[in-house]
Steps between C-alpha positions, in 0.01 A plus 500: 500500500774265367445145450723239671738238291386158516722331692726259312471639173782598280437847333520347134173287644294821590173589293500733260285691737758552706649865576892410354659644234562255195828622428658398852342189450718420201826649690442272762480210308807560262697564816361116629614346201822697445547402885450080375719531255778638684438281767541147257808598317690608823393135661589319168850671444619561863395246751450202271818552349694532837284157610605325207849589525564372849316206448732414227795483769271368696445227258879480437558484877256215561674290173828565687381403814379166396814410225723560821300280754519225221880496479615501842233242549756260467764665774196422778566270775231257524440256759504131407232337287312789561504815280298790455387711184600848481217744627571719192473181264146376730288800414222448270405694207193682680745617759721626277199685306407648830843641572515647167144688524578648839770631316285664225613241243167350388629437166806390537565092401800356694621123425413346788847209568403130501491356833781251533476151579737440833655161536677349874778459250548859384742601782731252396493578167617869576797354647648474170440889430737591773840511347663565846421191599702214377274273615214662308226250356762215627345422812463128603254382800554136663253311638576405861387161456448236778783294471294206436550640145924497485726457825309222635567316129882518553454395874369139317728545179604109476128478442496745207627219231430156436857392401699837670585589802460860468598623818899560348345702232306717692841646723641800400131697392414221236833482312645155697860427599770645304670289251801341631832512359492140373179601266693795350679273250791700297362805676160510285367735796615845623609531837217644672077425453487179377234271676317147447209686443181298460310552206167571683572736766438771399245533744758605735742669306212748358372529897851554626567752242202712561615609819789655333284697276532857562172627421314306737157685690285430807251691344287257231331839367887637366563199356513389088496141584444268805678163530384198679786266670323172419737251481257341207768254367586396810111449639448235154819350524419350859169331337531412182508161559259243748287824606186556369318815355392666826850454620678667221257758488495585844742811492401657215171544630614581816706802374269628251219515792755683680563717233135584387469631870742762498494875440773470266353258255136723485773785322462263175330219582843356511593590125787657664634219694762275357715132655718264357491133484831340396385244304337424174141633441341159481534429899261778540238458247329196565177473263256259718396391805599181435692324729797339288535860317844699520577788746314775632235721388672844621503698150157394477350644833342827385692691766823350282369593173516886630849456626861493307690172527839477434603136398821344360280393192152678405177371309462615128145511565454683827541860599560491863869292513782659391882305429833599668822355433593195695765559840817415346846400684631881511367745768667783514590772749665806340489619151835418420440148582261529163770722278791264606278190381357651162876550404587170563225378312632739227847348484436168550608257164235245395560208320208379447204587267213431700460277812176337650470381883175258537318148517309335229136506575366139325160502662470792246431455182489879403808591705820592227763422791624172319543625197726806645660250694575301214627787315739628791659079488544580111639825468894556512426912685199361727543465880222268651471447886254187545293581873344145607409365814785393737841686483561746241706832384157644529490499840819713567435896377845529389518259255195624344590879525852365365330369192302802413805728549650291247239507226354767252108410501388270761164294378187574704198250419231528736518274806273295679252870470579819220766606706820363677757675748795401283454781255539742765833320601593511084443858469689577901768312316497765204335198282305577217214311556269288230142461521256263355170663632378810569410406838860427643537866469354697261164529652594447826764739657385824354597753753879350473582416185496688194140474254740506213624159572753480214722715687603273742391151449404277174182312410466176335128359472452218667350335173832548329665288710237262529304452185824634261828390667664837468829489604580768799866484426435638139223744622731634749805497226306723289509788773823733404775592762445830532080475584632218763709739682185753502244237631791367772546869612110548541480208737769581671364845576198327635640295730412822777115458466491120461701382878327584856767738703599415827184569747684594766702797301387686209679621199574854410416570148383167344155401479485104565194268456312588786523878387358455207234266597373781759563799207248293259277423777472918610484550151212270451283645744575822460367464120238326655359800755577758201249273267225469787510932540463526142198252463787277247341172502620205241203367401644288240733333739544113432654374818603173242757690355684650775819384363439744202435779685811491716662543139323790423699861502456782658143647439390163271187346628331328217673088451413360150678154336855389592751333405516296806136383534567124412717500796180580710266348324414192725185456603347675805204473725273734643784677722738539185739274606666158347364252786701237413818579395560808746419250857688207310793728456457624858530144596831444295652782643473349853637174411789646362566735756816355645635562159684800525465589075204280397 
């Protein structure tokens, strides 16, 4: 009788009691391994291989996939201050680990992209990729203000100056009557865009010409910049004097409450906002609380501090005003009106050497004016126009504009502030002009005029004339011909960038103030947004020295010593500004408003 197998039990595992045959034992078991052997290198050279092979394009897809999504990234519409990563760009590295093992790939190591930081501002930055659109990272957004803030201003303008009746020179968008016939003595004027053009309205005229500027946006998210139509010159001018602190404060709090509450201003925390007060820095920085103190406090309201404002003279130690050229007489409406003037200007002979327009200033002791003046009485090729009170040549534009026209170098000392609008009639007259600080000019109206200043203009230190009696005639004398001609023909090809077009018409090729004032601006903020992506922060910033680093160039970000520090050097208090001198010069400036050239 035959014994049954155990169930469960290989043969190789039977007793040696058992009935089998060794031999087919040991067949069996060579066939098992040769069977195991066959088995592993088939799986290791056919199937693995094929698996790792189409994982590879696989892989290659999947890289391919997520290079494309981040390129056209950029070409997405996005809806305002809201924007959305790309799904591709959202995954997480344990996703992406997943996806590769269901593929097979469990050792495959992919570089996972760095999820990107996504600004409100980011849409309008792309603006500037599209080269199909001219108006591509150009884009300006105005603030509908309540016209609390402008209009109603002009609607009271023969409140808006102590000793002015400003209503006349707020007619034709800020640039005042035309100049009559009798003013245009020996035809110092062209025919056409010549206006008696106050020297602080450019409230208006920079208003007035935004609404010719073709790149304008209802949509805040497109834009590179956002202006604010505050009429800021205007709002100080009407309180300067008998109104206390609340008073003149009143609408500069006002707007930047308004402000702080719209969408718009949450984009940058109103870093991309920008205004323009037409007067002198010092009517907006006032430095206490104190009741007989000067101006307002504007450029000191931490909403200010964020925002760009344009002024007809800056602070050298503040980063948040910036200086444009003062309005001049000549607005015009056409390019040719420019080319026809600049070759005038080119032909013109002129007998004199150097000329200087301008009062004394007694009351200071540190003011050179009475020594220039003395040397303009003295000198047989100097041309001095005396401006006092009462009746004067200073009063009429055409005498002034008739001197300059007539003279090489026309003398610019500083005026009751740095700065003065006369050199910006000099140079419209194809003057050279001659400075005595670094703050009439130099440091003031970089955006417009050249950072090489010897191109155009010439610089005498103020301590020359003061503590050395140089003589400007010989200083001037020692300048050949042929380097005259040069500087002469670099201010006249200025002229374009230094007047205010006509706002109601626009020119055709030539960039005029207001152009480049809103160029710099876009071009501010746009460096600005670039430096927040990239996590660019100046740490070593000194706010003190903002007039050094508007002289910087391109890419420089470090200031160190400079030649002009003693010009700079007064002392400061807490807020880095000269307390003293800066409201007392404020002050001046008022008094001797109704001068025309103080």
């Amino acid at each position: 009788m035959r014994r049954r197998r155990m169930a469960g039990i290989l043969p190789f595992q039977m007793d040696k009691g058992t009935s089998k045959n060794p031999n087919s034992r040991i067949c069996f078991l060579a066939s098992l391994s040769a069977f195991f052997w066959f088995f592993l290198f088939y799986f290791h050279f056919m199937i693995l291989n094929k698996n790792t092979t189409n994982n590879n394009i696989n892989s290659s897809d999947l890289h391919l996939h997520l290079d494309l999504d981040h390129s056209t990234l950029s070409n997405l519409p996005k809806t305002p201050f809201q924007f959305q990563s790309n799904p591709v760009h959202a995954t997480n590295e344990n996703q992406l680990i997943d996806e590769n093992q269901k593929m097979g790939v469990s050792d495959l190591k992919l570089e996972t992209p760095k999820s990107e930081k996504v600004y409100p501002f980011m849409r309008a930055l792309r603006t500037g990729d599209n080269k199909s659109d001219p108006c591509g990272g150009r884009y300006i957004y105005v603030h509908d203000l309540p016209s609390r803030f402008n209009e109603d201003m002009l609607k009271e303008c023969k409140s808006l100056s102590l000793w002015t009746n400003m209503c006349k020179f707020t007619t034709n968008a800020g640039l005042g009557p035309p100049l009559e016939e009798d003013n245009n003595i020996e035809g110092v004027f062209s025919e056409t865009g010549w206006y008696a053009t106050n020297q602080f309205a450019v409230d208006v005229i920079f208003s007035n010409r935004m609404k010719q500027y073709e790149c304008l946006t209802s949509d805040a998210s497109l834009a590179a910049a956002i202006f604010v139509p505050f009429y800021a010159g205007f709002d100080i001018a009407r309180y300067l004097w008998g109104y206390n602190i609340s008073r003149r404060d009143a609408a500069s709090l006002d707007l930047a409450d308004w402000l702080m509450k719209r969408p718009e201003w949450k984009i940058m925390n109103g870093r991309d906002h920008f205004l323009v007060g037409g007067r002198i820095t010092w009517d907006f920085r006032r430095l206490s609380e104190e009741e007989s103190d000067w101006g307002n406090k504007l450029l000191f309201l931490p909403a200010a501090k964020n925002m760009s404002m344009l002024v007809v003279e800056s602070s050298p130690w503040n980063a948040n005003d910036f200086g444009i050229p003062y309005p001049t007489y000549f607005h015009p409406a056409k390019d040719d009106d420019v080319f026809i003037w600049q070759e005038r200007m080119r032909n013109l002979e002129r007998k004199w050497l150097f000329s200087f327009a301008g009062a004394p200033r007694p009351d200071n002791p540190k003011s050179i004016r009475g020594q220039i003046i003395e040397q303009c009485r003295r000198s047989k090729v100097g041309k001095l126009l005396e401006c006092d009170f009462g009746e004067s040549k200073c009063h009429s534009p055409s005498s002034i504009m008739q001197m300059f026209q007539s003279s090489l170098f026309c003398l610019q000392p500083q005026g009751d502030s740095y700065t003065r609008r006369s050199a910006f009639d000099s140079m419209l007259a194809g003057c050279i002009p001659v400075f005595f600080h670094p703050g009439s000019a130099y440091t003031q109206y970089t955006w417009h005029l050249p950072k090489n200043y010897t191109k155009y203009s010439v610089f005498i230190p103020e301590d020359d004339i003061r503590k050395r009696n140089v003589s400007i005639e010989e200083r001037l004398r020692q300048i050949p011909i042929e380097q005259v001609k040069i500087m002469r023909e670099e201010v006249i090809s200025l002229i374009p960038r230094l007047v205010y077009a006509d706002p109601r018409s626009k020119l055709e090729t030539l960039k005029d103030a207001f152009d480049v004032s809103v160029q710099a601006v876009i071009y501010k903020v746009t460096n600005l947004r670039k430096d927040i992506i990239e996590d660019r922060i100046d740490e070593n910033f000194i706010e003190e020295n903002s007039w050094k680093y508007a002289l910087l160039d391109e890419g420089q970000r470090e200031v160190g010593p400079h030649e002009w520090d003693p010009f700079f050097s007064k002392p400061k208090d807490g807020n880095g500004d000269s307390s003293d001198s800066s409201a007392e010069a404020a002050k001046n400036s008022w008094k001797n408003e109704q001068r025309s050239h103080s």
